[in-house]
Residue, then its C-alpha position, 0 to 999 in steps of 0.5 A: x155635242x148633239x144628243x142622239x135618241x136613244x135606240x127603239x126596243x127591238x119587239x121579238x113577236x110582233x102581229x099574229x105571233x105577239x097575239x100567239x105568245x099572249x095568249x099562250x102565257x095567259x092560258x099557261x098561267x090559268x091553268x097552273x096557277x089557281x090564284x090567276x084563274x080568280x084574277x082572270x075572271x074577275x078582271x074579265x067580268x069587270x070588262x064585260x061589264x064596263x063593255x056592256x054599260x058603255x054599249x048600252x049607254x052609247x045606243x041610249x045617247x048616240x052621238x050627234x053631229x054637233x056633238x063631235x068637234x074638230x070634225x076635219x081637223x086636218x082641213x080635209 
């Protein structure tokens, strides 16, 4: 007996409407729960912050090129 995989989930938004549809829920759910609204900000604060460090830490320290290994890995 062969085992066949099973079959992929079918995605019903996908591209601009998957993006659409995200964004329409989260603004939904901002708007009619406050609970969300503190979730959301802070969540997006703890992102930008983490954005910012890693911004800044990346224009501190940038990347050499001995630094990166495997830099044609496929031999191209």
């Amino acid at each position: 007996m062969s085992a066949e995989p099973p079959p992929e989930p079918k995605n019903f938004f996908q591209g601009k409407a998957g993006l659409l549809v995200m964004a329409l829920i989260v603004i939904i759910l901002v708007v009619e729960l406050p609970a969300y609204r503190w979730f959301f900000a802070i969540s997006v604060g703890i992102g930008l912050a983490i954005a910012g460090g890693l911004m800044l830490w990346h224009r501190l320290h940038p990347l050499k090129d001995e630094d990166v290994h495997g830099k044609k890995p496929l031999g191209l």
